[in-house]
C-alpha positions in Angstrom: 0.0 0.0 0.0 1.4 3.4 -1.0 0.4 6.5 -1.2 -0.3 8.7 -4.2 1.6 12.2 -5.0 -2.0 13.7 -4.0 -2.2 12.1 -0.5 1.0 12.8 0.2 0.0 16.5 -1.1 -2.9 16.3 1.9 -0.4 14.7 4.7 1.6 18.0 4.4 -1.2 20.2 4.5 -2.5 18.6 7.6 1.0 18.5 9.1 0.8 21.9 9.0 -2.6 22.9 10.4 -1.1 20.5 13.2 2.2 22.6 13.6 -0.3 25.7 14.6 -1.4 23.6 17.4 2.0 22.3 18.3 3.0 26.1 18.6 -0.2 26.7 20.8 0.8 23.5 22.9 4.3 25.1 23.4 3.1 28.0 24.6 1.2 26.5 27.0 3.9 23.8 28.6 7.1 24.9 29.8 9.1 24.0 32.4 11.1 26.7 32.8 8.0 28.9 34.4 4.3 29.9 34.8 2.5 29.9 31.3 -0.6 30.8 32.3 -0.4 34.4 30.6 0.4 32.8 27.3 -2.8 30.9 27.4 -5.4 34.0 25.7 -2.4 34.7 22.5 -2.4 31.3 22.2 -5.9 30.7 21.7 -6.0 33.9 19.4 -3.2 32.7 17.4 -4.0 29.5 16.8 -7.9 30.9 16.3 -7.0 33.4 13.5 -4.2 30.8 11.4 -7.4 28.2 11.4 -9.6 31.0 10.4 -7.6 32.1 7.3 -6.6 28.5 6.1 -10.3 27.7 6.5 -10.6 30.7 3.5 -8.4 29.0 1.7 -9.1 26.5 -1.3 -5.9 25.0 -0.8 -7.5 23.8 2.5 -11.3 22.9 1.2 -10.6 19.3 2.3 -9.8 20.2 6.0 -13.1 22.7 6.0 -14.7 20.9 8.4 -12.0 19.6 10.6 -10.9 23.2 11.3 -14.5 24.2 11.5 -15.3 21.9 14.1 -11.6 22.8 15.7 -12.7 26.2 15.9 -15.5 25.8 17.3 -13.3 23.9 20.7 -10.9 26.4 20.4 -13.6 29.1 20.9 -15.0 26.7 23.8 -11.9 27.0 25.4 -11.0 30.6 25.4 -15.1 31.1 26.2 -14.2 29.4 29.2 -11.3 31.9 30.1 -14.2 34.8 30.4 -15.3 33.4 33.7 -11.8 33.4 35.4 -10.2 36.9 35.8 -6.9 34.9 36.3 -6.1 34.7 32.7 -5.8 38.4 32.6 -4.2 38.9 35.6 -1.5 36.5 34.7 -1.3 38.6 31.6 -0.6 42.1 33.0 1.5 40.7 36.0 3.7 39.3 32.9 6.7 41.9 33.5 7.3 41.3 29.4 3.6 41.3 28.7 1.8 43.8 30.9 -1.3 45.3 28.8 0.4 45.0 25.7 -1.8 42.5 24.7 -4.9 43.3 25.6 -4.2 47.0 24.3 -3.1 45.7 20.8 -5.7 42.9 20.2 -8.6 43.7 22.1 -8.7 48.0 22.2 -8.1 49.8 24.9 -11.5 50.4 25.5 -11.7 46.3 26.0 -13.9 45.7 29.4 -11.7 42.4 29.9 -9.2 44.6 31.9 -11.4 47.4 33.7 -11.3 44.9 36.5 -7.5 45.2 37.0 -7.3 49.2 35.4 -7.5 50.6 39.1 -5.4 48.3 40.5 -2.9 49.0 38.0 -2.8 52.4 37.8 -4.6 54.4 40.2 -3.7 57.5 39.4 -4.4 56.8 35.5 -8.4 57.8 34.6 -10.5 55.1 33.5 -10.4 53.5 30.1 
């Protein structure tokens, strides 16, 4: 049994809708440290590369494998809305801080009012 030039073609292309989930993983497991604020990117990154390969005709075959991945992936980071911790680990993150939030989600973003006064209390409101 071997395979043909074409499903060889359609190993690669799942190989590498895996590798964004391997990069997701990575983020996630360390050993040097707490990972916790690399959870939210994470699920944003790996969100948006599904999204645009799920455009993509090269990737019709994989259309509902990545839909039906999405749909966990949004599950997951769903989930995150009901624990503040996520953010907090975020903006404790010396090299992360509101960068994040700020640049992906607007500043106006209600995910960090909780923390705003707490962070800077002599900055106004966002």
């Amino acid at each position: 049994l071997e395979l043909s030039e074409a499903e060889w073609d359609c190993v690669w292309l799942l190989l590498s809708l895996l590798g964004y989930v391997e990069k997701a993983q990575h983020a996630f497991s360390t050993e040097q440290g707490p990972t916790l604020h690399a959870a939210l990117p994470a699920l944003e990154a790996l969100h948006k590369a599904w999204s645009l390969h799920m455009d993509s005709v090269k990737y019709m075959d994989f259309t509902d494998a990545l839909e039906a991945g999405l749909c966990k992936v949004s599950e997951y980071y769903e989930c995150t809305a009901s624990y503040d911790a996520y953010i907090m680990a975020m903006i404790l993150d010396p090299g992360q801080k509101l960068k994040h939030i700020c640049m992906y989600w607007g500043e106006e973003s209600s995910a960090n009012q909780p923390f705003w006064p707490f962070s800077f209390p002599d900055s106004p409101d966002l």
